[in-house]
N, C-alpha and C positions, 0 to 999 in steps of 0.2 A: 298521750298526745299522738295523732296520726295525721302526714299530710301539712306538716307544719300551720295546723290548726289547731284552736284548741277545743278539747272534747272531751265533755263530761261519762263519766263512765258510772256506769252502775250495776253491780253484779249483786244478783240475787239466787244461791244456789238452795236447793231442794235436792237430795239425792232419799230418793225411798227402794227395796229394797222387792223383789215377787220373790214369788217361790218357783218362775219359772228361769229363775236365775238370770233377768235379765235387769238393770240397773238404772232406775230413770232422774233424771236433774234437769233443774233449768235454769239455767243464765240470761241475763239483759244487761244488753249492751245499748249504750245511745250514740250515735254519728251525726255530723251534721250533712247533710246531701252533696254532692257534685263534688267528692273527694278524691283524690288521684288515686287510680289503678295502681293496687300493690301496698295502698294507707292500709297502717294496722288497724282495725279494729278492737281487737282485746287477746288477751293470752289465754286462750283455752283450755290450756294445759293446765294451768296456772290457777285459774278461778277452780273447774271443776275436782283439782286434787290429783291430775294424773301423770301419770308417770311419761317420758318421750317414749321410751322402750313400749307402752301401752299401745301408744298412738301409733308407732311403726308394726307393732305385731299383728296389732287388732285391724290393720287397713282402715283407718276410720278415714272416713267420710260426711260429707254433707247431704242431705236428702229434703229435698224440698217440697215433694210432692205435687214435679213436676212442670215445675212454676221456672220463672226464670230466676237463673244461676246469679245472684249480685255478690255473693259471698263465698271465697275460696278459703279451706282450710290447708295450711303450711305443714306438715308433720313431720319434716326437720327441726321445725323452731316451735310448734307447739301454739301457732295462732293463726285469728283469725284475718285474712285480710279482703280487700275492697278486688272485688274482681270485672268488675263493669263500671257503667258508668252508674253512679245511682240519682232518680231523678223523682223527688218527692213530689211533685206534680203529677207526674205520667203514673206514679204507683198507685198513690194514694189521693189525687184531684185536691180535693177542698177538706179531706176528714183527716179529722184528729184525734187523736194520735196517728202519727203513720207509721207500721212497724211491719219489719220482716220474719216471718216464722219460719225456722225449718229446727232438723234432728240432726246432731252427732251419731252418726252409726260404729259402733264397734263390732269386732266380730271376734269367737273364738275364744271366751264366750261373748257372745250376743250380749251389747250395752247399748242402748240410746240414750240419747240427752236433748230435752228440748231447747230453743238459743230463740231470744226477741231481742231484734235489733229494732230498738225507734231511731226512726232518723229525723230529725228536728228541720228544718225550715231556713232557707238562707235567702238574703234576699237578693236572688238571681233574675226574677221578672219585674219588669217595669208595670205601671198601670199601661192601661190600655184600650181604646174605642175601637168598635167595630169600623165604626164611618168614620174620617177624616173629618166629616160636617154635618149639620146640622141646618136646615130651613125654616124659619119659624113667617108667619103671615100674621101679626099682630095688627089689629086695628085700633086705629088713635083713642077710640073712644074705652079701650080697658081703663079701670081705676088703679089707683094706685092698690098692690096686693092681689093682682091678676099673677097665677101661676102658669106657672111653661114648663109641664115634663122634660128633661135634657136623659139623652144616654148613660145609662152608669157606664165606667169603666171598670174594665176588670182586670185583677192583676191575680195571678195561678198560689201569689204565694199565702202564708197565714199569719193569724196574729198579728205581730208589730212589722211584719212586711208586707202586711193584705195593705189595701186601699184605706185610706186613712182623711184625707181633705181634697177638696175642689176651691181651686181658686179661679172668679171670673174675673178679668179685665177687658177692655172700662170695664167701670162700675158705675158710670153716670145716670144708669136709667137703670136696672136690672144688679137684684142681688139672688145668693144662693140660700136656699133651705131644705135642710137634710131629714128625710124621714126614716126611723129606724125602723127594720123590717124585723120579724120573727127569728128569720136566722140569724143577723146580730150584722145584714150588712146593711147600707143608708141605701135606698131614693133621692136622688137629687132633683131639686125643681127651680125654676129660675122665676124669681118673684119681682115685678115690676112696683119700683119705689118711686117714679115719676112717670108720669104721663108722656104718652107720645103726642108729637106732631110732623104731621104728615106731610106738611108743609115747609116746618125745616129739614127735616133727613129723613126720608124717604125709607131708605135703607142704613143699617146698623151695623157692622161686622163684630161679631164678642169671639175670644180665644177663654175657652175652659180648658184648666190646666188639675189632668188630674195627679195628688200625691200621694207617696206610701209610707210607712214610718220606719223602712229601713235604714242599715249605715254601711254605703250611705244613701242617702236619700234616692228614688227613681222617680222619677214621672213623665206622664204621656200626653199629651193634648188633643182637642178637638176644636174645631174655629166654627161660630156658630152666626148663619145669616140673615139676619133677621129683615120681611118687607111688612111697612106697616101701611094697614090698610084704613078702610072707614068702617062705620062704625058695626060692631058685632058685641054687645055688651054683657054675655051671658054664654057660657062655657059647658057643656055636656056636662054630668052630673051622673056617676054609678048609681046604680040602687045597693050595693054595700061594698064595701072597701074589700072585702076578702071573700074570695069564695072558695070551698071544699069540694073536691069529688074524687072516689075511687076506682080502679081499674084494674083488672085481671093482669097478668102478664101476659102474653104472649095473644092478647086482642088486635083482633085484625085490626089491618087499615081503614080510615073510616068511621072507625067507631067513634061517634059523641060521648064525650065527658062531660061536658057542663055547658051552658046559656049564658053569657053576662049580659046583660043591659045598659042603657044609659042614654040619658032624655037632656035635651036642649030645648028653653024654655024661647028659645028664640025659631022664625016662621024663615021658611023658604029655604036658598041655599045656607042662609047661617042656622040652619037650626037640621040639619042634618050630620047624620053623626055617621063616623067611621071606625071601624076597631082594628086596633093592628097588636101584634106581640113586639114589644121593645126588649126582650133577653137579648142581647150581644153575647157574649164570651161560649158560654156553655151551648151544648147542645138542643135546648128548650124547641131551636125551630126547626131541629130537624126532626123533634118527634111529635108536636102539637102544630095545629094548624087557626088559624080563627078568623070566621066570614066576615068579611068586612062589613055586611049592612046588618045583617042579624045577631051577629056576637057568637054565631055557634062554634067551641072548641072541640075539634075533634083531632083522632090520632091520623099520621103521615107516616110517624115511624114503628121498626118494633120493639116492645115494649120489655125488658128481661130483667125481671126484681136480682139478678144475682148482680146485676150492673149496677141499680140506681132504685131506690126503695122509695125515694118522692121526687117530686120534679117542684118546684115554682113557677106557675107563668106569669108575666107580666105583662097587660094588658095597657092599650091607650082607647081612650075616647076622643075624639076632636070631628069638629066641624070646620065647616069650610071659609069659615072667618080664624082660624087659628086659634081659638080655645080648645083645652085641653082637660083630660081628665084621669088618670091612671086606678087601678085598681090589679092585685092578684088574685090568680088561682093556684090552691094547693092541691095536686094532683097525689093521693096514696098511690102506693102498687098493692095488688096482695098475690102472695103468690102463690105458685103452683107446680105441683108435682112433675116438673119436666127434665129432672136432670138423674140419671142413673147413678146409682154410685159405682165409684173408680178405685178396681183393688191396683194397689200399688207395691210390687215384692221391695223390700227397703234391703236387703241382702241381696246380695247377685249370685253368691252361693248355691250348688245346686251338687255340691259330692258331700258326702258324710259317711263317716271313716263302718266300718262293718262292726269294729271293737266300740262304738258308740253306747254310751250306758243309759240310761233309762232317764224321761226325761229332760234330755239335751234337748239345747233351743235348734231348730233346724231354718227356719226363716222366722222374720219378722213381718207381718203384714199389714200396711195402711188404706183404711178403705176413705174414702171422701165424696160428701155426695154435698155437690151446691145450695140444695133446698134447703130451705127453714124450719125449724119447729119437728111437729113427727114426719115430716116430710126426709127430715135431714139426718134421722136416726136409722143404723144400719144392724144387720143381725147377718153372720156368716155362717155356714158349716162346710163339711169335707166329707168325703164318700166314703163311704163303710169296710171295713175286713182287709185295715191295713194297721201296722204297728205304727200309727201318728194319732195326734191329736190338737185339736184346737183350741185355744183359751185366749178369750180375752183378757189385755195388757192393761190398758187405760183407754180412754177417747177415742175410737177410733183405730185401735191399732191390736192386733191379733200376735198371738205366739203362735208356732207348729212344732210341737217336741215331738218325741221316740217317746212311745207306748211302751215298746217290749224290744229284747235284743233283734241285731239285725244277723246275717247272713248272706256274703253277698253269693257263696255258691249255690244257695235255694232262688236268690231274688236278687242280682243286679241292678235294677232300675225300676221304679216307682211312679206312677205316674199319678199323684193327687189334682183331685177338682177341688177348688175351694169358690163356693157360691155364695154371695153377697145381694140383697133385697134391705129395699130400705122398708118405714111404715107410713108410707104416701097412699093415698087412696085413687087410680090403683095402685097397687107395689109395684116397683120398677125393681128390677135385680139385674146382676152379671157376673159371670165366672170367671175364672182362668185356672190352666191346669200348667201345676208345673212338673217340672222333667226330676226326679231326683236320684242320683247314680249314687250306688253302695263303693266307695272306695275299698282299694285292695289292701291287706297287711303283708310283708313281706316276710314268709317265713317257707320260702322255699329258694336254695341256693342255685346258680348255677350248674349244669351237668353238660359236657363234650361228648360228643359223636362218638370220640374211640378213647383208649387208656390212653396209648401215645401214638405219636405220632411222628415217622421217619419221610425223608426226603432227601434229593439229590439235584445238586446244582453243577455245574461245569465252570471250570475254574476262569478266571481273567471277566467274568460276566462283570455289565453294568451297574456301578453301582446305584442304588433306590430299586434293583429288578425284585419283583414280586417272584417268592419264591414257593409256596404255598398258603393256605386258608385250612383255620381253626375255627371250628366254629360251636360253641356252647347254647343252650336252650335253658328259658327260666319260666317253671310252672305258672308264675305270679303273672299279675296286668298293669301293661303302662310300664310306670316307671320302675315298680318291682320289679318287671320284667326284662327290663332293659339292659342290658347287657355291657361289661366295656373289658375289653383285653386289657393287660398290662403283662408288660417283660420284669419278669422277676431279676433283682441283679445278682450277678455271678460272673468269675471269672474265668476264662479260657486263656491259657499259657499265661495266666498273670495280667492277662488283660479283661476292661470289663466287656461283657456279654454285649453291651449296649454300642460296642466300635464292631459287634460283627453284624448283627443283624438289629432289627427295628420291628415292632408290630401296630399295626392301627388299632385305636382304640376300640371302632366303629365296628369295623366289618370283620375285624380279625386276621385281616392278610399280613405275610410275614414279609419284608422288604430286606435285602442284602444291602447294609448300611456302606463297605470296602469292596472290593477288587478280590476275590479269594484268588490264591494261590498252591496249587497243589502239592509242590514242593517244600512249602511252610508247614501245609495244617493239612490232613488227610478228613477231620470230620471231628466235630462239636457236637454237646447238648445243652440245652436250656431249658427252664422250666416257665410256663404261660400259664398267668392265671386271669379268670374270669370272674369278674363282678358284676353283681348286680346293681341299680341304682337304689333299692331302699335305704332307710334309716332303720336300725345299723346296717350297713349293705351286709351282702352273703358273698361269699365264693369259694371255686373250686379250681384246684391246679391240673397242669397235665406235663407230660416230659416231652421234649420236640427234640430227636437228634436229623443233624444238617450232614450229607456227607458230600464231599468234593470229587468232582470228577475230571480227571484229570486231560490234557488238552495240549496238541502239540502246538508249543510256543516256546521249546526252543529247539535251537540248532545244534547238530552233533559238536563235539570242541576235540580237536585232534592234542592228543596227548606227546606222540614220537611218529615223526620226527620229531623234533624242536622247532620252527621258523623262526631263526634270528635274524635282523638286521644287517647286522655288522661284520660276523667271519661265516665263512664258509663252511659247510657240512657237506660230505658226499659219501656214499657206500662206496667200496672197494670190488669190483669181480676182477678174477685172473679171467684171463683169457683162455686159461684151460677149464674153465668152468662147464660143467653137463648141463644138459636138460633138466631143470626142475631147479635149479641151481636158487636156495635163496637169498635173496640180495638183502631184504631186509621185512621189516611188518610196521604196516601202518598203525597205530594203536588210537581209538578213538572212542570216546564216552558220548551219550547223550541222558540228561538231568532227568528226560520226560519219564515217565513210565509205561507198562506195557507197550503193541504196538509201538507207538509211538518213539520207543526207545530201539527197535530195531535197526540194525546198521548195517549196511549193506556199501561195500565198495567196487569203485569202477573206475577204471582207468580214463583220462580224458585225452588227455595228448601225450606224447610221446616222441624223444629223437629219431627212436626207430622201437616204432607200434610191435615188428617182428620179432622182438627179441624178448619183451618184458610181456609179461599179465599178472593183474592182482587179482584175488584169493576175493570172491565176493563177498563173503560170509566172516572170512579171519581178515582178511586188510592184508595177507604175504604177497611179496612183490618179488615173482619168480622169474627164471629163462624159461623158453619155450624155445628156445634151440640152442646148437652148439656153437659159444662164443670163436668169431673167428680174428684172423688178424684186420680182417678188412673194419670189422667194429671202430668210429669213433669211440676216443679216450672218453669224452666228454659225454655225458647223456643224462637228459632230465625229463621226469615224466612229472606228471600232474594227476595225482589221484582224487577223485570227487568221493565224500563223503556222505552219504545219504539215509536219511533215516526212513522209514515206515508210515508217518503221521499221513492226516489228512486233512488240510493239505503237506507235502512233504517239505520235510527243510535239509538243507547239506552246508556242507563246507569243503575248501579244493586245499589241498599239502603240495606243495612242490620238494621234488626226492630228485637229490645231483647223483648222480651212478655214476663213478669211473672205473672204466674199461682198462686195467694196467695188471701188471703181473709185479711191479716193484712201484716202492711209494716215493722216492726220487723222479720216475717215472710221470706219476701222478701230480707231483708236481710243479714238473715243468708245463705242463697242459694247463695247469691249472692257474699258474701266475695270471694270465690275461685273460682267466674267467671271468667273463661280467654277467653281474646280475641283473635284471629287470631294474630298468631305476625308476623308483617310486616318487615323484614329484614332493618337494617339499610345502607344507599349508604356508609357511611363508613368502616359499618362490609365487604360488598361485596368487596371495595377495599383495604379490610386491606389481606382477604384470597387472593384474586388473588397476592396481591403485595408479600404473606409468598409463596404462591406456585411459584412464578419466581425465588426468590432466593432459594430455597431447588432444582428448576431445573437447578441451575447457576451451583452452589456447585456441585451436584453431575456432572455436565457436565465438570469441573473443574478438581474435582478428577477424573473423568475418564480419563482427558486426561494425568493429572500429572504420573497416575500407566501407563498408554500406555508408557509415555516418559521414564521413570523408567526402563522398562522391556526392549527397545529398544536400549536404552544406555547400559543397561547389558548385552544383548546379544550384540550390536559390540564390546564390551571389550574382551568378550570372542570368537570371530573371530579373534578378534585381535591378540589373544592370543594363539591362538589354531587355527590349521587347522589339518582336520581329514586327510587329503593326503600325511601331512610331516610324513617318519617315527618314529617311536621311539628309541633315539636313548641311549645307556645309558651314565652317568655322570662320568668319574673317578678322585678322587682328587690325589692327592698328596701321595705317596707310601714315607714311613717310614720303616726302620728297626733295630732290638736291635744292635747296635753297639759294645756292647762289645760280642757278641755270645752266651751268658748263659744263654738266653731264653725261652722257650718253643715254639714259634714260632720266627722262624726269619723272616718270613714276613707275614705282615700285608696290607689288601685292605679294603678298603670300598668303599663300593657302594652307588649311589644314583640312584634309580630303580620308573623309571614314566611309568603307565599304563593307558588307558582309553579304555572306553567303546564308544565312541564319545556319551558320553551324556555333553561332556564340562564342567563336575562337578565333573568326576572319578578319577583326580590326586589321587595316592595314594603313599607313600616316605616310602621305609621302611632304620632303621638305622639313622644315623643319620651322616647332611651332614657335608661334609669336607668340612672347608675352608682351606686359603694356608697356616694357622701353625694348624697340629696335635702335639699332645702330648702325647707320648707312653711310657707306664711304661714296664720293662722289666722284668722278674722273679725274679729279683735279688733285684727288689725293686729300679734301679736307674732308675731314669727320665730325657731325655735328648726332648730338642725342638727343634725340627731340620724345617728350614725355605728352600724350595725348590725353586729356582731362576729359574733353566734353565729349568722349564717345558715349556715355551713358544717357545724355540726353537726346544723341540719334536714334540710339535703340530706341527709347520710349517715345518718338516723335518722329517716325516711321515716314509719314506722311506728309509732315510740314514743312514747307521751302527755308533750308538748312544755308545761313553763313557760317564756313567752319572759322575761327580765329584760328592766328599764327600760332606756334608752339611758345610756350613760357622759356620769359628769360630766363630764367633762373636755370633751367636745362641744358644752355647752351655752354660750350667750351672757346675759351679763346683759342688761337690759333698753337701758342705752344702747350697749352692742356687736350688739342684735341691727339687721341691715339692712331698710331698709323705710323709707318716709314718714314712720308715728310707728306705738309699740307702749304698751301697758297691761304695767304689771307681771303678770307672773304671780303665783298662789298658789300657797301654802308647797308643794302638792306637783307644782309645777314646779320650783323649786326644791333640791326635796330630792327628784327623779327619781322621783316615785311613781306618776305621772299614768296611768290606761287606758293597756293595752297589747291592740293588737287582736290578736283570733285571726285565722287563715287560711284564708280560702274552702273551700267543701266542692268536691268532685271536679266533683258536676254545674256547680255556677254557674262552676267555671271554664271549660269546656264551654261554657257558656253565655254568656260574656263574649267569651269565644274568638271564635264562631259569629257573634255582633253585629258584633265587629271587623271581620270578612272581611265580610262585608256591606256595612258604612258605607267601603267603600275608598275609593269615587267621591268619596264628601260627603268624607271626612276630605284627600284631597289636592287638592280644588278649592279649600276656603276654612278658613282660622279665626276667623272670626268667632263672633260670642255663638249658641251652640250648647252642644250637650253633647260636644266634643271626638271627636266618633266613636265612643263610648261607646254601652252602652245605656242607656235611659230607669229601669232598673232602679237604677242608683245615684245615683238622685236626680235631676229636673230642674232643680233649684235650683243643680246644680255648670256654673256657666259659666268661661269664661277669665277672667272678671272676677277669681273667686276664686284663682286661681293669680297669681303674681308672675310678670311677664315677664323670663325669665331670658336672655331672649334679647336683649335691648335693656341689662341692668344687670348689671354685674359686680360680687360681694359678696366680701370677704376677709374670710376669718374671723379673730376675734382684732382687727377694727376697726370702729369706726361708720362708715365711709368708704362710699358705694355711686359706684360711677365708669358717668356716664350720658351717652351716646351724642350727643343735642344733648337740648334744650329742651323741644322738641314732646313727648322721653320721658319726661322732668322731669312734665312737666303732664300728660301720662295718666296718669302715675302716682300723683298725686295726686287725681285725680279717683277712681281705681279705689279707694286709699286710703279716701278719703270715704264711697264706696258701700259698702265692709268696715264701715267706722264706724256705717254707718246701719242695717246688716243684723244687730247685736251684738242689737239690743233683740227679739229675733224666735229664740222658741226653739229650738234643735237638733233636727232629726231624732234619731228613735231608731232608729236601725241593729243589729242584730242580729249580738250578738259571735259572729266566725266566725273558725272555726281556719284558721291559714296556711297556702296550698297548698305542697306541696313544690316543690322548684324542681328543673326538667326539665335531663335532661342535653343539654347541649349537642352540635348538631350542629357537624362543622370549619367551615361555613360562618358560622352561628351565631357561632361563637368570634371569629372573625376580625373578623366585623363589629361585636362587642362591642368588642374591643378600639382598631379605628379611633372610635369613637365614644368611648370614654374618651377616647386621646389628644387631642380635639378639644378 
């Protein structure tokens, strides 16, 4: 089963045996077409008997000679699978069997196998017309059993999928009969079983439906238009049903094949006759032609027997009344000597070993020549005064063994003709020559340039540095000759050879795999060996000693003095010390070797440079004069220690010398000796870690007062825009209700100015909210709560009655607050009292205007003045006449006044009295003015309004 179809299989093996050692069989397999890429075909391994290990050693292959590739062989698994699409139609047309040929190639030794795959037939094509339709001109006067040639349809596939029935619908007037042709397919004709009339329908439409016997079922149609005419009663007539004729291949264009005829017994246009070819599907018209009034068939195309060895044409007769007539032609080919035969190497091998013994198959060769008969039989040879020879295998196919031993240091490479003639009259032939190369035997081992080989690197080098190249030679070729290093292991001081160095396998260079140190390892050896690539390879060793060269890297190390930390060290001179006098000797090593280890001293500083010098060579730290009294006790010098290297390295000793004659002496000098103080690694990282944070902090606070200032200035954007104008506040207008007051109308202002410095608000007075509290002359106080100011706002413009204030607001006489009050009359009482109009546009302009003027006087003092006010609403309105609302708290709904101490108590009565005294002194007359509207608030406005209420 392959392709989850199912598929008959049939293996048929033959294996026969030559003497030229090569092994032939052959297998069949059957498929059915149009299988998926990758469907098993069959187990080749399996059928033929052979081994997988065969099939991978031997490189086996497919060989098809040339043709295309539909079949891949697997030689993991050992079968054969589906490598294209396979398309029984396109391969193989209409013939059957249709089957794939080709060869299993083995190699090593040389095996073939022949494999036929038949692929069987699916039924993947539909039937099928050339035309959509069809024209018939029948005239009424046919009888019944007048025939009508119709189109065959053709379907690609065979057997029980070829074309199989025609159904016509209607069948009112016309039925179908099928004529079986020679090659085994039908003629169809459409046979008239009632009479027409022209007079009832004209015109006929039929649909032929052609079918195939496949599963499942396909078919194709044709709609067929039939015009029925008058009378034509007599049909062209062939003079024989079948006609033969023969043709060369490769005949020109042009050429006549054959004459058909055919005679209508009727006169004028119905008795003239036409000939046409009705093949649809196949190529018939592309390569026959046929005259329409004479019947002559001649060729259009060219003609190649290795395509197509007969042709069928199908001919029509008809006349111009619509009768019909068909007959064929069977067209042979014969052919002819046109195609050369094709050598084909079936081995792609082209090296054979020199040790080759006598015999051995060296290629396999397939010749193939198109032609037929002796045209298609072939005969080869090969050129003379060489150790090969040629023999024919089976059918077609050629051995070329080894005559006699080879040699490949006499003869390298071979170059055979092998020529190929078939026995065509004339012979056609063709060559090819092929390349053939004597492989090498590997019996010569690698050899080095020198026994051994020494080297020197310098120490502390990079490790992977290329240290030198070894290099060996292999008499052999190719791959015997090919060379490959390898490090033999071994170990140095117990370690392996493979942690000191490395070699390539290629070129033979030696790489320093660590850091050499010359202090460690002064020099190693290793042994390098060299292989060749044959089977069994060859090689030869050699010895490599490495030696280290040494490299100043380090620095001298002062041995004496000691440098300690913590107590005190110092030489002792007397003061009667001479010239030369030694104090003490620097003592100091360096690791390096040679050069590089020489040591040389020198003094760097010094208490007093005049008195010491050190020993260049020894490190003694001498007098160069006579120590005097004048000598500090105290003296340190600083010796530099310096070695030879290149570049050079040092180290500096500090040496305390005291200048004393007694060690008492010494020591009193000595107590407040300080030494160089050497910063502690924690004091360093305790300041850097105090200086990060004192950078944090203030980067911290800087950002906190950025945000601070940013935030306060959008609040005050917010709140202020220098563009809105300034617009003024007015609250709530009040007036003395019973008339007896010194003023009868009262305003306050709330007055905003700025400078746009966003900080300039300035309020003079104090603001109204929606209940004032007005005392009148008389000493009575009424609270009057104003409701419909919200309707003036929104009604700006409309002639305004204000109503009196609500009862509900007012205070009787012992609920109102105050010192003492007079009853009011009845139309306090009974809310009827003046009700003032509202300022005109200008005097509020004008009130405005005074305000911002009086800034200065109104926030310096409130004393007896006119309140910041202008002179215009009376000089007679002092603070006297307002109640100090700011000193006395009033609850409405009680005679209660709650007063701050005493002193407020008694102004207040005193203010009292001067109201009492002022009653006898008539009212101004003030001039009733309509209420200004009230301005829309700015957000600044707002806000400040509403902190002042809450207050």
């Amino acid at each position: 089963m392959a392709g989850g179809k199912t598929m008959g299989r049939q293996v048929l093996l033959l294996i026969s045996a030559f003497c030229v050692c090569a092994v032939i069989g052959q297998v069949s397999y059957t498929i059915p077409e149009e299988m998926a890429t990758g469907s098993l075909v069959g187990n080749i391994a399996q059928d033929l008997g052979l081994d997988m290990r065969r099939l991978k050693s031997g490189k086996a292959r497919i060989y098809s000679g040339g043709g295309t590739d539909y079949i891949e062989l697997n030689r993991e698994r050992g079968v054969l699978l589906i490598k294209g699409r396979i398309d029984r139609e396109a391969i193989c047309r209409k013939a059957t069997p249709c089957a794939l040929h080709f060869q299993i190639i083995l190699e090593d030794p040389i095996e073939f196998y022949s494999v036929a795959v038949e692929i069987t037939d699916i039924n993947d094509n539909p039937p099928s017309f050339e035309k959509g339709e069809m024209r018939f001109k029948i005239s009424e006067s046919a009888g019944s059993g007048s025939k009508f040639v119709l189109d065959r349809a053709m379907d690609l596939d065979v057997d029980k999928n070829d074309l199989q029935d025609y159904v016509l619908k209607p069948s009112d007037h016309f039925a179908l009969k099928f004529l079986s042709q020679g090659d085994g397919s039908k003629n169809v004709e459409m046979v008239l079983q009632k009479p027409l009339d022209r007079e009832k329908n004209e015109h006929i439409s039929l649909i032929l439906t052609a079918v195939d016997g496949g599963e499942p079922r396909m078919s194709g149609t044709m709609q067929i238009f039939i015009t029925v005419l008058d009378a034509n009663d007599n049909a062209p007539v062939f003079t024989q049903p079948i006609y033969k004729a023969t043709v060369f291949e490769n005949s020109p264009k042009g050429t006549v094949v054959t004459t058909v005829s055919a005679s209508d017994a009727d006169h004028g246009s119905n008795g003239k006759v036409k000939y046409s070819i009705t093949n649809t599907m196949d190529n018939v018209r592309q390569m026959f032609e046929v005259n329409e009034e004479s019947g002559q068939v001649a060729l259009v195309g060219n003609i190649d027997y290795e395509m197509a060895q007969t042709f069928q044409v199908n001919l029509l007769a008809s006349d111009d009344g619509g009768l019909t007539d068909s007959c064929k032609v069977i067209v042979d080919i014969i052919d002819v000597n046109d195609n050369k035969p094709v050598i084909n190497v079936m081995s792609k091998s082209n090296v054979i070993s020199e040790n080759a013994k006598s015999n051995t198959v060296v290629t396999i060769i397939n010749v193939q020549d198109q032609d037929y008969g002796e045209n298609g039989k072939v005969n080869c040879a090969i050129n003379e005064n060489i150790p090969f020879i040629l023999k024919a295998a089976s059918n077609n196919f050629f051995s070329l063994l080894t005559e006699s031993d080879l040699d490949r240091e006499q003869e390298s490479v071979y170059n055979i003709s092998v020529m190929c003639s078939d026995m065509g009259v004339p012979a056609l032939s063709s060559s090819i020559t092929l390349n053939l190369q004597i492989s090498d035997v590997n019996d010569n081992a690698p050899v080095f340039e020198d026994n051994s080989y020494d080297s020197y690197i310098l120490e502390n080098n990079t490790p992977g540095l290329s240290i030198f190249t070894v290099k060996a030679k292999d008499a052999d070729w190719k791959q015997n000759a090919r060379v490959s290093y390898l490090l033999e292991e071994s170990l140095v001081n117990g370690v392996p050879i493979s942690s000191y160095v490395s070699v390539s396998a290629d070129s033979g260079v030696i790489h320093a795999v660590r850091s050499f140190d010359y202090e460690q390892i002064k020099d190693f050896q290793f042994h390098v060996k060299a292989q060749d690539g044959g089977s069994p390879p060859l090689s030869s060793n050699v010895t490599v000693k490495i030696m280290i060269q040494d490299q100043n890297d380090n620095p001298p190390q002062v041995l004496y003095p000691v440098q300690t930390g913590g107590s005190l060290v110092a030489e002792m001179v007397p003061r009667s010390a001479d010239v030369g006098y030694l104090v003490t000797k620097v003592v100091a090593v360096d690791v390096d070797s040679g050069q590089n280890a020489w040591l040389s001293y020198k003094l760097q500083k010094a208490t007093d440079r005049a008195l010491f010098e050190v020993g260049l060579q020894n490190g003694e730290i001498r007098t160069i004069r006579q120590v005097t009294d004048k000598d500090v006790v105290k003296q340190r010098l600083t010796v530099v220690v310096e070695d030879n290297g290149q570049p050079s390295r040092s180290a500096t000793v500090n040496v305390n010398v005291a200048v004393a004659d007694s060690f008492p002496e010494v020591l009193s000098e000595f107590t407040d000796f300080t030494h160089d103080k050497e910063y502690n690694d924690n004091l360093t990282f305790y300041l850097v870690l105090a200086l990060a944070v004192v950078s944090f902090l203030f980067i911290t606070c800087l950002v906190v007062i950025i945000s601070v200032k940013i935030y306060r200035w959008r609040q005050s954007r917010i709140l202020y825009h220098p563009s809105l104008p300034v617009i003024p506040y007015y609250p709530p207008r009040y007036s003395d209700t019973l008339g007896s007051g010194t003023l009868q109308h009262v305003y306050n202002y709330e007055v905003c100015r700025t400078t746009d410095s966003r900080k300039s608000d300035c309020k003079f007075g104090r603001a109204a909210s929606q209940s004032v509290l007005m005392m009148d002359p008389s000493s009575t106080g009424t609270m009057q709560r104003i409701q419909s100011e919200k309707n003036i706002l929104d009604e700006p413009d409309s002639p305004l009655e204000q109503k009196p204030p609500n009862n509900d607001w007012r205070f009787t006489q012992g609920q109102r607050p105050g010192p003492s009050g007079a009853t009011g009359g009845p139309e306090v009482a009974m809310g009827t009292g003046p009700w003032p109009q509202p300022p005109t546009e200008a005097e509020q302009l004008q009130a405005l205007m005074a305000a911002a003027n009086e800034v200065s006087e109104a926030t310096a003092t409130l004393g007896p003045g006119t309140m910041g006010l202008s002179t215009r609403y009376s000089p007679q309105f002092t603070l006297q006449h307002v109640p100090d609302y700011r000193q006395n708290v009033y609850i409405p709904g009680s005679t209660a006044t709650l007063t701050s101490n005493p002193q407020q108590q008694q102004a207040a009565a005193q203010q009292a009295a001067q109201q009492a005294a002022q009653q006898a002194l008539p009212p101004p007359q003030a001039p009733v003015q309509a209420e200004p509207p009230k301005a829309a608030q700015t957000p600044a406005s707002k806000k400040k309004s509403t902190k002042k209420e809450k207050k």
